[in-house]
C-alpha angles and dihedrals in degrees: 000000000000122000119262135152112250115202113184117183105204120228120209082236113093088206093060090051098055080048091066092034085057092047098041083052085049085053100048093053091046095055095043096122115238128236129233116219126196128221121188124183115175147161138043133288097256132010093264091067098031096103127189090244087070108057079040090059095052092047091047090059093040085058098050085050090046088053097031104038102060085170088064089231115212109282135199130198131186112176134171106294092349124215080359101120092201113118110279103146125099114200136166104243094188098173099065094045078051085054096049118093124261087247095055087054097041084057090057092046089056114039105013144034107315099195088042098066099088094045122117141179128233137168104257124258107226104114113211094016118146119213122289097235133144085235085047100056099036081053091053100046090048084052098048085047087067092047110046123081138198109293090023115121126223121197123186122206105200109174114154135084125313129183133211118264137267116245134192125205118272137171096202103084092194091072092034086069090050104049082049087068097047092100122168136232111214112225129187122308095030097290128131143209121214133212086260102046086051096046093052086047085049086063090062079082122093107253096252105044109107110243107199102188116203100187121169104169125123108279089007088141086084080064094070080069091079085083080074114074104261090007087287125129089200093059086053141232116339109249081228110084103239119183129175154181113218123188093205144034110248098256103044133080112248125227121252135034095131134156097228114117099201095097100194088069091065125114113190133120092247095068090050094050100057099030077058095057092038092042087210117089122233093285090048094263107150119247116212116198101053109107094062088173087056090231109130092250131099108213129185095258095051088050074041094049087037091053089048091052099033111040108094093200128098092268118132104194122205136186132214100244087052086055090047089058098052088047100050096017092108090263124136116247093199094059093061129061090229139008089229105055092039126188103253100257095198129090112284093220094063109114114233088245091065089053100050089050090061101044124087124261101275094048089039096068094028082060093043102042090039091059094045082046086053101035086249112150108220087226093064114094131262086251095061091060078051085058100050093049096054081039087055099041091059099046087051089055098045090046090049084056089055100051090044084051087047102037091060090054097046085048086045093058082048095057088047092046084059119050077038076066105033086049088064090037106029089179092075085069078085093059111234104353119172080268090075090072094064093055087044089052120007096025097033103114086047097048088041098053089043091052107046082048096062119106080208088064092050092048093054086041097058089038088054084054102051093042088056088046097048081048096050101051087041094062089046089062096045091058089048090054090040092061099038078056084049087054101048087048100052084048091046083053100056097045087047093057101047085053088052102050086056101041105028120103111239092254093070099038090059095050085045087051092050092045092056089045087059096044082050095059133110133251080228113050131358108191137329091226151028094282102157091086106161 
């Protein structure tokens, strides 16, 4: 309880003094300071998809706790198999593929998986981590139910793998939306969790205790559905107040899960997040832009608002609060083909700056920095962020035509590569029969020399090479398009909520207030007191 001096002037009215004694009860429990508790569920469903990103990942959050959470919160991990110490781990170990001669890779090359030659297995490296299964978490969620208490703060770490969701036919649209949203989160031993499983565990927490979701999976933004009862917008909003930062739209894959084990490669929207509330980057280099209110505070939608402007990936990230108001801002539903990707319901003629003018601090600078990230001058017009979608669209699709064109024939000069080989070693029709170890050994420099003469091998070389250059510009132009969608979206955020302050009911005002106040909190300290009061 924090410190504070009482004074009670006594009446010679025993009422009154119950009175004081009553008040002075209220002030205690008001002051009782709340607890913050941590949940982390992390890895893939099977070695083969359990990356080093994501242990990294895990590590990287467990640092900025450790630096920012001096009171060593209570803090739970689920990860991959958990305390088995069998090898679940799948990492790149380019120095020994650089170690290997050029006759063992060209065997790969040839006759296996070429990009799975470098990778390893390891037991992960998460101490006290519980596994990462659908029975586990649920577990975990129905014993921290017991535990928390009003004012206390839950936030939930989810970085792994997630799938769309399934989705039946259905001739009502309203639950097609909906079922679009029910996205699922893939746990340990090839299991999953949907929107609607979660949302019901989710229930498992007393009503007024805060839930803060991080979620970075692929299609995690269904997840911001949880703020619904049952994961559903047409039940209605949960009586817990749910908020969440989500790196991707429902419907869309998310950057990152790679074996690589050099961290400062990675481009995710994790790493931006919490290299945001800690403002240093994995290897403790300070990051500047972050406190876009200029408090002194970092707070998760600012690390929120920083991964939007600063992730170079194909990530649109999306937050709760922005899916309320598409859901309440007086907008029809019916007329758009989902709440979350909602039609801009503002003039098209409004330049960006006046939008930005009249945004709050975090969308203001993701509009203005966004613009400056995509050449976009804040006096063009909204419409002109709507053309350079569609631009960039065609010229994804036209650039996709030309890899799968490519790609055959990159794939064709290997097929030829090959039977030119097989034709001088016949056995290796066989694929990688116990023969291959005598021309990787006995017969390397031969193999070797046959091989790197072959026409066949330039023309699958240059084809290699084109294929990598068409991607390349291809992914450019992804991360172009997914911050112009970045863009639309901010600009969608702010018209939608000037329509909502003017049309929403006060009931939903207040929950949308509340829900700000949490994004606006800090990593460090939520609140001194009880403050969800409704």
């Amino acid at each position: 309880m924090s410190e504070r001096k009482i004074i009670l002037v006594f009446s010679k009215s025993a009422f009154s003094t119950r009175i004081l004694l009553f008040a002075f009860a209220l002030a205690t429990v008001s002051e009782c300071r709340s607890e913050d508790y941590f949940l982390t569920v992390g890895g893939g469903h099977n070695p083969m998809n359990n990356q080093a990103s994501l242990e990294k990942n895990v590590l990287f959050q467990r640092q900025v706790l450790v630096e920012k959470r001096a009171d060593n919160p209570t803090h739970i991990i689920h990860f991959a198999d958990g305390h088995d110490p069998s090898r679940d781990l799948q990492w790149r170990d380019t120095d020994r593929l650089d170690a290997y001669p050029l006759s063992h890779r060209l065997l790969g090359i040839l006759f296996s998986d070429r990009h799975g030659m470098d990778l390893s297995y390891r037991n992960h490296q998460i101490s006290g981590a519980a596994p990462a299964t659908r029975a586990s978490l649920k577990q975990s969620l129905q014993d921290l139910g017991l535990e928390l208490s009003a004012g206390d703060r839950l936030v939930i770490y989810a970085t792994g793998h997630g799938g769309p969701a399934a989705i039946a036919e259905s001739d009502d649209e309203e639950l097609q939306i909906d079922a679009r949203c029910n996205t699922r989160l893939h746990m340990w031993e090839s299991d999953s969790v949907t929107v609607e499983e979660f949302s019901k565990w989710l229930d498992e927490i007393p009503r007024r205790v805060d839930v803060v979701l991080i979620m970075v999976q692929c299609y995690s933004g269904g997840f911001a559905n949880t703020l619904f009862n049952e994961g559903n917008s047409q039940l209605g909003m949960s009586s817990q107040i749910r908020v969440g930062f989500f790196s991707q739209v429902h419907d869309r894959v998310s950057a990152g899960c790679t074996a690589a084990v050099d961290s400062s490669d990675y481009q995710e929207y994790s790493r931006y997040f919490w290299e945001g509330l800690r403002e240093k980057t994995f290897d403790g280099r300070r990051v500047d832009g972050v406190d876009l209110d200029g408090n002194g505070d970092i707070s998760f939608l600012e690390a929120h608002a920083y991964a939007v402007i600063e992730s170079d990936t194909v990530d649109i990230p999306i937050r709760s609060s922005e899916l309320m108001l598409r859901q309440y801002s007086g907008v029809d539903p019916a007329a758009n083909d989902d709440p979350q990707s909602v039609d801009t319901c503002f003039r098209s003629d409004t330049s960006l700056f006046e939008l930005a003018s009249a945004a709050s601090a975090e969308q203001r600078v993701i509009i203005q920095r966004l613009c400056a990230r995509v050449g976009l001058d804040e006096r063009e017009a909204v419409s002109e962020v709507d053309g350079e979608i569609e631009t960039a669209k065609e010229e994804i699709e036209r650039l996709e035509e030309q890899l799968s064109v490519a790609e055959r024939r990159r794939d064709e000069s290997l097929d030829r590569l090959k039977n030119r080989v097989r034709r001088r070693w016949p056995e290796l029709y066989h694929g990688l029969v116990p023969y291959s170890i005598e021309l990787a050994t006995m017969h390397s420099e031969e193999f070797r020399e046959f091989v790197s003469s072959l026409g066949a091998y330039d023309a699958w070389e240059a084809a290699t090479n084109y294929v990598e250059e068409v991607e390349s510009q291809l992914v450019g132009l992804q991360h172009r398009e997914a911050k112009l969608q970045r863009l639309i979206r901010a600009c969608d955020s702010v018209s939608l909520e000037i329509n909502f302050r003017k049309t929403a009911s006060r009931s939903e005002k207040r929950t949308y207030e509340r829900m700000l106040t949490i994004e606006r909190s800090t990593l460090e300290r939520h609140s001194e007191s009880n403050t969800n009061t409704d």
